[in-house]
Structure formats: C-alpha cells, structure tokens
CHARMM internal coordinates of N, CA and C (Angstrom, degrees):
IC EDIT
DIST 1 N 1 CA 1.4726
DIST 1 CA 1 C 1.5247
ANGL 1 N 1 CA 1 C 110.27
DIST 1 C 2 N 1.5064
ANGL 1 CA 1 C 2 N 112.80
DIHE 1 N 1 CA 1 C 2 N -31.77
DIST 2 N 2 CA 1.5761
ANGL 1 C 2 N 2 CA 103.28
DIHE 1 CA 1 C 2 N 2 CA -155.52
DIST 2 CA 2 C 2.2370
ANGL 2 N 2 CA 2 C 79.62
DIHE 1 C 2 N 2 CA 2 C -84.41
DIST 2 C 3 N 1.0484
ANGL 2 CA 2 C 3 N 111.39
DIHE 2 N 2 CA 2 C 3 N -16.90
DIST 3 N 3 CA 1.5867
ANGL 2 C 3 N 3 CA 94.38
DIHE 2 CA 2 C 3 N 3 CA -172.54
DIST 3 CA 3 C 1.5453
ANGL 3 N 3 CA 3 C 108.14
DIHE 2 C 3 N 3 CA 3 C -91.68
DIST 3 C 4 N 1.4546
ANGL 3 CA 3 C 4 N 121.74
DIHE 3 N 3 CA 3 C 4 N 12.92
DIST 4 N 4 CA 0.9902
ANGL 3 C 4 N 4 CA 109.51
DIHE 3 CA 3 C 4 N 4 CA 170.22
DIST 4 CA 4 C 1.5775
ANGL 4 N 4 CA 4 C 118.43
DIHE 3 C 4 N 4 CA 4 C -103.06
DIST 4 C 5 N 1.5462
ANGL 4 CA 4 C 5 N 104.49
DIHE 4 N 4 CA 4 C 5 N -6.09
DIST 5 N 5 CA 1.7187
ANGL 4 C 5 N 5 CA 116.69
DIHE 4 CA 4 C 5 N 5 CA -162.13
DIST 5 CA 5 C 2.0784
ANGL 5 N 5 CA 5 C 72.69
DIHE 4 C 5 N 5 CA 5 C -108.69
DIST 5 C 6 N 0.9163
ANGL 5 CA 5 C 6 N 128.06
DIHE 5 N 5 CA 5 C 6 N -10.19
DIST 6 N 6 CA 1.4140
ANGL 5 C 6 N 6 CA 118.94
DIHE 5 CA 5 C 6 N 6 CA 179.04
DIST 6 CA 6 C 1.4546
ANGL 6 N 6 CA 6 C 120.33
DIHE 5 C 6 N 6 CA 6 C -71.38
DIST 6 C 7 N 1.3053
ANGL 6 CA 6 C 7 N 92.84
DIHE 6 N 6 CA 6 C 7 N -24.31
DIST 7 N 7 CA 2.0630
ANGL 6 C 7 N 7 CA 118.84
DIHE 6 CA 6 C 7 N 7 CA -161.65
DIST 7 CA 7 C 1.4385
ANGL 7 N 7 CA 7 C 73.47
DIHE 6 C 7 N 7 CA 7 C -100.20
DIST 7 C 8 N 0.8544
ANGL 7 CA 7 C 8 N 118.90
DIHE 7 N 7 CA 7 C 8 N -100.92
DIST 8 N 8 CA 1.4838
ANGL 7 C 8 N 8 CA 137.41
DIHE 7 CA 7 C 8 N 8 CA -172.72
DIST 8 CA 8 C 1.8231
ANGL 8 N 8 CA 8 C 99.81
DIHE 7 C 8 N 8 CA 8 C 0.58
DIST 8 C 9 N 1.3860
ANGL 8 CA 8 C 9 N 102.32
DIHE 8 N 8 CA 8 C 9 N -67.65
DIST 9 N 9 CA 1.8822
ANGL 8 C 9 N 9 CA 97.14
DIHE 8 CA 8 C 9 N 9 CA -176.26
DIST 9 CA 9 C 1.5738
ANGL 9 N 9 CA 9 C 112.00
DIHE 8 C 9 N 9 CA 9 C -64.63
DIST 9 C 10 N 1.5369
ANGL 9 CA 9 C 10 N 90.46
DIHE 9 N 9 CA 9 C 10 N -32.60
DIST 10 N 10 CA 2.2797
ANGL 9 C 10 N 10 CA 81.70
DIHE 9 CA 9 C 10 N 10 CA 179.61
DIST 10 CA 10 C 1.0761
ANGL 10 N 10 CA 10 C 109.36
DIHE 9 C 10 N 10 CA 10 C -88.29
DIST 10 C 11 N 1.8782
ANGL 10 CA 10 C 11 N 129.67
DIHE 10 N 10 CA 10 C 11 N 12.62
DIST 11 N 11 CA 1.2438
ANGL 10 C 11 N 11 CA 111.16
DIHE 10 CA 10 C 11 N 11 CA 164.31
DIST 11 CA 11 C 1.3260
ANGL 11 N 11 CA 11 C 115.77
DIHE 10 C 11 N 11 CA 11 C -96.52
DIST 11 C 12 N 1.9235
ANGL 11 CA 11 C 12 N 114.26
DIHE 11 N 11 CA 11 C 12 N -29.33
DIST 12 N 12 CA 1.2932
ANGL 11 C 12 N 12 CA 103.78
DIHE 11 CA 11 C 12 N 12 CA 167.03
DIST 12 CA 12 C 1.9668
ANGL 12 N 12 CA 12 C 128.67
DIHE 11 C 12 N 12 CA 12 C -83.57
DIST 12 C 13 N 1.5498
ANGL 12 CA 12 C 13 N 100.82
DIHE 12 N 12 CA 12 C 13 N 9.49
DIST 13 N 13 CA 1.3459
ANGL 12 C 13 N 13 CA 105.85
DIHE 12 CA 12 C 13 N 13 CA -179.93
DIST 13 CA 13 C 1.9274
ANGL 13 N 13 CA 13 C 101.43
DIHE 12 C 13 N 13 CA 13 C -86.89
DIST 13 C 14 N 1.5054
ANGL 13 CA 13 C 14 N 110.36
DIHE 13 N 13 CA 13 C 14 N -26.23
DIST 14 N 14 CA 1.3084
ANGL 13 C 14 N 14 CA 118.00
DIHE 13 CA 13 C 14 N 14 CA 174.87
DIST 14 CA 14 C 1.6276
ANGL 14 N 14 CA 14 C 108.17
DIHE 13 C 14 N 14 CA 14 C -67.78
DIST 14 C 15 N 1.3512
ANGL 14 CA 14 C 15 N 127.05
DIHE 14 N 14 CA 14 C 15 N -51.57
DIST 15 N 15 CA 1.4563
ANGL 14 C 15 N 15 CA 144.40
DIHE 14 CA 14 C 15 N 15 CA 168.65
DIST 15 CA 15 C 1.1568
ANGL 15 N 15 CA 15 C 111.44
DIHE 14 C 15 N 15 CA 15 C -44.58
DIST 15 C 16 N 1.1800
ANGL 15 CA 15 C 16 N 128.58
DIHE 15 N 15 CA 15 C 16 N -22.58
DIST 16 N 16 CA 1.7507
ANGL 15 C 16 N 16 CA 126.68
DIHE 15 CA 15 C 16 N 16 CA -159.16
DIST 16 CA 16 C 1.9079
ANGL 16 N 16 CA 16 C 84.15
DIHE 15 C 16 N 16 CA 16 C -117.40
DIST 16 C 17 N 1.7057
ANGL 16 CA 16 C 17 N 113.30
DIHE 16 N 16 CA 16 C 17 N -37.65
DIST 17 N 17 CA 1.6908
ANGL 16 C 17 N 17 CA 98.36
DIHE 16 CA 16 C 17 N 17 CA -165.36
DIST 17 CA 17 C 1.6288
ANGL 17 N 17 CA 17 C 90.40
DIHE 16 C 17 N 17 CA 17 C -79.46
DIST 17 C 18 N 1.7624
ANGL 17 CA 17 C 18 N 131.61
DIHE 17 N 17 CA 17 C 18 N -42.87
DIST 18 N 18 CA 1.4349
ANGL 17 C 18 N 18 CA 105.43
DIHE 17 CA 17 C 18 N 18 CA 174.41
DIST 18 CA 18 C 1.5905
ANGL 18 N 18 CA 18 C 118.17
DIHE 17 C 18 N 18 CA 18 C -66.48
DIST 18 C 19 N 1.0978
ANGL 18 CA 18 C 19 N 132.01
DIHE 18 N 18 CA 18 C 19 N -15.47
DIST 19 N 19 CA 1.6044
ANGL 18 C 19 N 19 CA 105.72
DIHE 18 CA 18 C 19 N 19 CA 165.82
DIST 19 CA 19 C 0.7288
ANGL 19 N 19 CA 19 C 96.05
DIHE 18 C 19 N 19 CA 19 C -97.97
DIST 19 C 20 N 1.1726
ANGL 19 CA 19 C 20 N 164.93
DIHE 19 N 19 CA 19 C 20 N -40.32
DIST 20 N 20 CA 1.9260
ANGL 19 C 20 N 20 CA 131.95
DIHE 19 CA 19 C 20 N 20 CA 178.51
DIST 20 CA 20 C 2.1162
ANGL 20 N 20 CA 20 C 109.70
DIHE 19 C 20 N 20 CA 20 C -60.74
DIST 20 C 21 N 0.9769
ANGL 20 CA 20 C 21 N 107.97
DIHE 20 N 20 CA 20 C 21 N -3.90
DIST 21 N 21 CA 1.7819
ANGL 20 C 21 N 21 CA 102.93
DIHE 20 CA 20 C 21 N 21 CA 151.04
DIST 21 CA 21 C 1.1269
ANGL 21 N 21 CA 21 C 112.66
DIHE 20 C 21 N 21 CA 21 C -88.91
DIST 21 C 22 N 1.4960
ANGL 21 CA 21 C 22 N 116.88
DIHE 21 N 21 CA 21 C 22 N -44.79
DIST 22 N 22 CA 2.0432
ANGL 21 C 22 N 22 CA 112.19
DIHE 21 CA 21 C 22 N 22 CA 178.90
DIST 22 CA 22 C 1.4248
ANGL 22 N 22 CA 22 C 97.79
DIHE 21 C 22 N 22 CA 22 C -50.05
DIST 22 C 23 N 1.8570
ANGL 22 CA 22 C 23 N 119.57
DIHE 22 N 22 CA 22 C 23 N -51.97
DIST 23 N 23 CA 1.7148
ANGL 22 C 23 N 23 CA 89.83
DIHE 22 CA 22 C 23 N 23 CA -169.02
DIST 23 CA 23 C 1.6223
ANGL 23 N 23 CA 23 C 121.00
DIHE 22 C 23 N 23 CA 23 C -57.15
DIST 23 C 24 N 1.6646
ANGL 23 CA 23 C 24 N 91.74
DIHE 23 N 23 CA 23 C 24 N -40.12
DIST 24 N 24 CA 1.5801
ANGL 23 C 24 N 24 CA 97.80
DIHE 23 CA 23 C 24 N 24 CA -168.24
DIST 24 CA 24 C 1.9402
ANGL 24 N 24 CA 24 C 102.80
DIHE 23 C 24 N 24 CA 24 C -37.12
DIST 24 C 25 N 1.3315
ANGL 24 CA 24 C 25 N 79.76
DIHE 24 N 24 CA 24 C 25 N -71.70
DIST 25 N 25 CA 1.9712
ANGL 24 C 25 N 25 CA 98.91
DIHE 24 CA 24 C 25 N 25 CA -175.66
DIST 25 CA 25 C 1.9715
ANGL 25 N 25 CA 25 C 97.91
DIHE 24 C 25 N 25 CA 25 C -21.47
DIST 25 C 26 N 1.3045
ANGL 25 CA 25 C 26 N 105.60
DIHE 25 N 25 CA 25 C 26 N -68.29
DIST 26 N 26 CA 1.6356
ANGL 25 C 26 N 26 CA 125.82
DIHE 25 CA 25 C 26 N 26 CA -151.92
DIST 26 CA 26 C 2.2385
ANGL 26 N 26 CA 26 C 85.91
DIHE 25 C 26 N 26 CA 26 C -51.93
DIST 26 C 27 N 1.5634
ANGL 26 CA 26 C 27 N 89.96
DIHE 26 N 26 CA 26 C 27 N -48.19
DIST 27 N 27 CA 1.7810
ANGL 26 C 27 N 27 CA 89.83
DIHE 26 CA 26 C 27 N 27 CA -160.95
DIST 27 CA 27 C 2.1014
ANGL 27 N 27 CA 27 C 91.29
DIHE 26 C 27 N 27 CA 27 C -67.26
DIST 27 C 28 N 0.9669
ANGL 27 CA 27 C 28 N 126.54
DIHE 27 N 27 CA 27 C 28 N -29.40
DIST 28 N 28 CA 1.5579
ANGL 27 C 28 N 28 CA 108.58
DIHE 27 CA 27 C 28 N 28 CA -171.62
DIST 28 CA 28 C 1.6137
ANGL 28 N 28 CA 28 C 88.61
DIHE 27 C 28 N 28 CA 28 C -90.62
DIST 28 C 29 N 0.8701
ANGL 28 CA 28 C 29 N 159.73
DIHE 28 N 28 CA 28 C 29 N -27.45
DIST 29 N 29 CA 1.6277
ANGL 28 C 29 N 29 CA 148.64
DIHE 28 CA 28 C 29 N 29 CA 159.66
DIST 29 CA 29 C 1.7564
ANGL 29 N 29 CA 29 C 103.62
DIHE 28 C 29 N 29 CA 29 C -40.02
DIST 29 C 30 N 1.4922
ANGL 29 CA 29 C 30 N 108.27
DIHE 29 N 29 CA 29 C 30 N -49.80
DIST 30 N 30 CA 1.5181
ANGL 29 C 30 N 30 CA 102.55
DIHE 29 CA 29 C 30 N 30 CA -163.46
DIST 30 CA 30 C 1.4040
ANGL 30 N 30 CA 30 C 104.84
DIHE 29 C 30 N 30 CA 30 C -76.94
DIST 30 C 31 N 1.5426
ANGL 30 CA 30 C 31 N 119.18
DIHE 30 N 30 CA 30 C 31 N -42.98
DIST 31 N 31 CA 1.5405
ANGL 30 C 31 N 31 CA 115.30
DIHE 30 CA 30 C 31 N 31 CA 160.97
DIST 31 CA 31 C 1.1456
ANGL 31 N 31 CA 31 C 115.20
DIHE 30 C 31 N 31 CA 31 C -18.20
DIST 31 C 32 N 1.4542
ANGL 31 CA 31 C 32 N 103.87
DIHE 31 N 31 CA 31 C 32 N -94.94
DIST 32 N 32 CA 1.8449
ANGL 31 C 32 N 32 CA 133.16
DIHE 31 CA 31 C 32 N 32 CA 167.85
DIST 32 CA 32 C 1.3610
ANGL 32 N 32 CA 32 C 92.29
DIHE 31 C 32 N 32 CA 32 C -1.06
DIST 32 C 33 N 1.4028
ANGL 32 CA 32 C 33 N 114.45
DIHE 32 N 32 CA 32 C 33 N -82.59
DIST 33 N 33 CA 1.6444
ANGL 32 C 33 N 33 CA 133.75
DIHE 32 CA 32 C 33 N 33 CA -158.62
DIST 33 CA 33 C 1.7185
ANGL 33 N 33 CA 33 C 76.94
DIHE 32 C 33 N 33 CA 33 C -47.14
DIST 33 C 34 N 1.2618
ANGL 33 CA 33 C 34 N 128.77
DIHE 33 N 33 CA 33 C 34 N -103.70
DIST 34 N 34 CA 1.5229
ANGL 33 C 34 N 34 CA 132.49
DIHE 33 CA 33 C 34 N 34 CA -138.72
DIST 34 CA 34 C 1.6198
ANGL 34 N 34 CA 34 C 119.58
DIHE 33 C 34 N 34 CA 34 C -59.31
DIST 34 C 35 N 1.3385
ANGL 34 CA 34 C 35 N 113.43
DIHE 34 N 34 CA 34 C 35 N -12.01
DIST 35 N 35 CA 1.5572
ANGL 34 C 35 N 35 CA 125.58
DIHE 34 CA 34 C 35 N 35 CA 177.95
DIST 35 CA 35 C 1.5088
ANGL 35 N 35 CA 35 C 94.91
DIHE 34 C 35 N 35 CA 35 C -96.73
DIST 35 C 36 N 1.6864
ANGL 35 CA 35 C 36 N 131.85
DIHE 35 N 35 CA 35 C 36 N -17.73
DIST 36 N 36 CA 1.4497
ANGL 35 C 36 N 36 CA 117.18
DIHE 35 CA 35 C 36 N 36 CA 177.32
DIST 36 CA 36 C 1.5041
ANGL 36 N 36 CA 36 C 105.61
DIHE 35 C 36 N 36 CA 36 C -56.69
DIST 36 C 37 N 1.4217
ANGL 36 CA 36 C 37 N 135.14
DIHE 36 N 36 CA 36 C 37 N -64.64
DIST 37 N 37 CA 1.3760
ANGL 36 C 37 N 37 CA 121.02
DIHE 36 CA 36 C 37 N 37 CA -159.44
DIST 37 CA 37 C 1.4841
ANGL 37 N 37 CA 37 C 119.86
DIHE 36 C 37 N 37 CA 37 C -73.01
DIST 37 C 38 N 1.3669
ANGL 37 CA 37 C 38 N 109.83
DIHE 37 N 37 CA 37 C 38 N 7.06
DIST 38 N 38 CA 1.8031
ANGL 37 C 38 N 38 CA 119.14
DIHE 37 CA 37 C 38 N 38 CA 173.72
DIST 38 CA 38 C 1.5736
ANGL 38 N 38 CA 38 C 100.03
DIHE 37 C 38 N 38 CA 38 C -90.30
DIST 38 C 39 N 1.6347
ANGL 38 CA 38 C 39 N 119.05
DIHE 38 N 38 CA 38 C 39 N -34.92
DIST 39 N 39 CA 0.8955
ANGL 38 C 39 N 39 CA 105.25
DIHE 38 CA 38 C 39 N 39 CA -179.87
DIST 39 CA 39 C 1.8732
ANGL 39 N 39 CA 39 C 120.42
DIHE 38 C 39 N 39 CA 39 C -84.54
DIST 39 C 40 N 1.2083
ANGL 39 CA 39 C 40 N 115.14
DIHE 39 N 39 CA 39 C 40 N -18.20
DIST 40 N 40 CA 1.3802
ANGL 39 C 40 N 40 CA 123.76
DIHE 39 CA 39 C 40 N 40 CA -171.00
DIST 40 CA 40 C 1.6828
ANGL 40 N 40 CA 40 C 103.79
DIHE 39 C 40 N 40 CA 40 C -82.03
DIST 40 C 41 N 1.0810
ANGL 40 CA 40 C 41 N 114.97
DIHE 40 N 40 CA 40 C 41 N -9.78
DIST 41 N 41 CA 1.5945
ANGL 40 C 41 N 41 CA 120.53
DIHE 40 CA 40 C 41 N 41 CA -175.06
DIST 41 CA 41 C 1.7150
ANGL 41 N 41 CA 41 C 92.95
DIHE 40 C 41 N 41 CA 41 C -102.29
DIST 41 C 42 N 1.5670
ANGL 41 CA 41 C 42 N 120.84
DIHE 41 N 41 CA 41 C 42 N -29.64
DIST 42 N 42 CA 1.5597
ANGL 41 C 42 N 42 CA 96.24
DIHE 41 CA 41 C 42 N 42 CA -172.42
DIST 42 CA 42 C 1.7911
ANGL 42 N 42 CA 42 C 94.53
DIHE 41 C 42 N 42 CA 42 C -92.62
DIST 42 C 43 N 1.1645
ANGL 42 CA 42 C 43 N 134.72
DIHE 42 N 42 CA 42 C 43 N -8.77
DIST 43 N 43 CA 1.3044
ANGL 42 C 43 N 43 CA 147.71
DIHE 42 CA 42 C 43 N 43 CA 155.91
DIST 43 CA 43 C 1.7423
ANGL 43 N 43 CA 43 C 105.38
DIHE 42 C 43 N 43 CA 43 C -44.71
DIST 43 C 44 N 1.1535
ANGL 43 CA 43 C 44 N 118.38
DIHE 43 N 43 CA 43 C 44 N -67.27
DIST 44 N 44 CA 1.5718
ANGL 43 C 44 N 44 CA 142.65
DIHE 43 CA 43 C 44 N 44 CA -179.17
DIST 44 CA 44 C 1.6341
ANGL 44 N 44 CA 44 C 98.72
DIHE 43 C 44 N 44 CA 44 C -49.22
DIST 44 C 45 N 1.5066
ANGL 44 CA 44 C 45 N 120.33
DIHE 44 N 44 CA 44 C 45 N -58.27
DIST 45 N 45 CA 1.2973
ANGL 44 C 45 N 45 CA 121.36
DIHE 44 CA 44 C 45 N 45 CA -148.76
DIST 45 CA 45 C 1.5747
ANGL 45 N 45 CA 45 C 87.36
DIHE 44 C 45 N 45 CA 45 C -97.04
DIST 45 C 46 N 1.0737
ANGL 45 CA 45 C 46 N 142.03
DIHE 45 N 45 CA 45 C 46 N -4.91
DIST 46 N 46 CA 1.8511
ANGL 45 C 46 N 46 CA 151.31
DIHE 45 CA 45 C 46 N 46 CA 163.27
DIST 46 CA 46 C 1.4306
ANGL 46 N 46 CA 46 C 96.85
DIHE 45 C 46 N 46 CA 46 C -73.93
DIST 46 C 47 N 1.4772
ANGL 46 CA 46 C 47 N 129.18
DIHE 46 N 46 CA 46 C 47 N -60.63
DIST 47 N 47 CA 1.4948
ANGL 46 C 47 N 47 CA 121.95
DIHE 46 CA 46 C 47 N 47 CA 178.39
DIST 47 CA 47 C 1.3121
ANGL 47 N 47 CA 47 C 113.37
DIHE 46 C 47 N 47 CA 47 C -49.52
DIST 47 C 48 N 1.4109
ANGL 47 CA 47 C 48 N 102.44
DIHE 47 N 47 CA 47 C 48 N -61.45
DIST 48 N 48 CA 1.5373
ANGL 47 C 48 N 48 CA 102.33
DIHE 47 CA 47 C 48 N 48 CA -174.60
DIST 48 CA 48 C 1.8737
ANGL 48 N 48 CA 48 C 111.75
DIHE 47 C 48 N 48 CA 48 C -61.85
END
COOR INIT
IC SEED 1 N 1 CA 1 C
IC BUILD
C-alpha cells in the first residue's frame, strides 16, 4: 500500500511540475507574441 500512495504522489508531483512548464512556456510565448510588434517597429525605425 505505502508503494502505491508512493507512485501515486510522484506521479501527481510530475503532473503538476509538467503543467507548471506548459504555463511557464504558454506565459513566455504570450510575452514574445506582445513585445514582437515593439520590437519590429524599433527594427523598422533602425532601417529607416
């Protein structure tokens, strides 16, 4: 019993550390996404 509540916690401690990387990942994607057009305009105004 105690090795099945053993699996049991390191499988949901594994479940909780891969989705808390999907958010991480998802929140630096949405950054990325909203700091891209600040950066493509100081890109633009460097060409020009």
């Amino acid at each position: 019993m105690n090795h099945t509540v053993l699996h049991d916690v390191r499988g949901g401690f594994f479940l909780m550390v891969g989705l808390a990387t999907l958010a991480f990942i998802c929140a630096v994607a949405a950054l990325s996404a909203v700091m891209r057009p600040a950066r493509w305009v100081d890109r633009k105004l460097v060409q020009f």
